[in-house]
C-alpha positions in Angstrom: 22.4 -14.3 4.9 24.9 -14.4 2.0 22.8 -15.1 -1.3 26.3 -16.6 -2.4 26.3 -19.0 -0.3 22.7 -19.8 1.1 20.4 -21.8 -0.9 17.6 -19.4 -2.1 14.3 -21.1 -0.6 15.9 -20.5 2.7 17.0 -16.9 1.5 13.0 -16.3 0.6 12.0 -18.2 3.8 14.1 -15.4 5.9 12.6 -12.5 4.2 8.6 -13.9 4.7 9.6 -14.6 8.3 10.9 -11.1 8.6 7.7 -9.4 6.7 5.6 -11.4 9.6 7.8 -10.6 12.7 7.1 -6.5 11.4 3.5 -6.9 9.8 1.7 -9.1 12.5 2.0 -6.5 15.5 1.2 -3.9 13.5 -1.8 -5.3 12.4 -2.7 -6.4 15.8 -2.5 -3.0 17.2 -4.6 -1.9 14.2 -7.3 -4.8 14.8 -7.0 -4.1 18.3 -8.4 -0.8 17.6 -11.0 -1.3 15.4 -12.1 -4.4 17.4 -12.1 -3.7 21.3 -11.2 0.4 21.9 -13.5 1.4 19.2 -17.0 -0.1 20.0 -16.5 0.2 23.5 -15.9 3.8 23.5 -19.2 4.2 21.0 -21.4 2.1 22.8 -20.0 3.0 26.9 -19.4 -0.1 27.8 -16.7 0.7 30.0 -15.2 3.5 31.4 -12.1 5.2 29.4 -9.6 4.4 32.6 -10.4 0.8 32.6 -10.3 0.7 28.8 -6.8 2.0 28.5 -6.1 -0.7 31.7 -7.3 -3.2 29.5 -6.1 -2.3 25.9 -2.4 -3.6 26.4 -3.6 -7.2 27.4 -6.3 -7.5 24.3 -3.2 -6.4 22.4 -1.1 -8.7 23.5 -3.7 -11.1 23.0 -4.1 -11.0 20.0 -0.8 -10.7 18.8 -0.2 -14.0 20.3 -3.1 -15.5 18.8 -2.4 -13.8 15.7 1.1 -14.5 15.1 1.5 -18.3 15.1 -1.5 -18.6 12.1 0.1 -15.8 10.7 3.6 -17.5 10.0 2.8 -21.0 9.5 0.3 -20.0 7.3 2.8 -17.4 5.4 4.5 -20.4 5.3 2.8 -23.0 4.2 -0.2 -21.8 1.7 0.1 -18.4 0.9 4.0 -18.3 -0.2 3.6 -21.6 -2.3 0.4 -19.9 -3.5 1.8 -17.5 -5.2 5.1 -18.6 -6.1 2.8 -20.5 -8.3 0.5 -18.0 -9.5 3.8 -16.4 -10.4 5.4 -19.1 -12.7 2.0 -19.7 -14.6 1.7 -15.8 -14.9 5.4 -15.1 -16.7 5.5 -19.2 -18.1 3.3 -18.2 -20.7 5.3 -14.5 -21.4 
């Protein structure tokens, strides 16, 4: 994207896209972790084999899940959020 030529909404829209295409599956794997390998290795539930099996599909699972909310909420509320926050913040400086 050329900040000359592209308008700068779309320019800002790019770079929140971006920060959720590197953020969301690294937060995944974290939750992933915290969420399904954790417990079940303190608690037993399953053996470590069929853990491992199973980690990749929970992960993937809830990167899918993860990602659409993610991005259309990135979006749609939290961007405009702040951008607001933002011009009543240094409005008044």
């Amino acid at each position: 994207m050329d900040p000359k030529i592209d308008r700068p909404y779309m320019i800002e829209n790019m770079l929140v896209i971006s920060i959720v295409c590197i953020m969301c599956p690294i937060m995944s794997f974290i939750a992933t972790i915290l969420y399904y390998l954790i417990p079940s290795i303190m608690f037993n539930t399953v053996s470590l084999t069929t853990l491992l099996i199973e980690f990749i599909p929970k992960y993937l699972q809830t990167l899918v899940v993860n990602f659409p909310f993610a991005l259309i909420g990135q979006l749609c509320f939290i961007q405009p959020l702040v951008r607001r926050i933002f011009k009543v913040i240094y409005k008044s400086n």
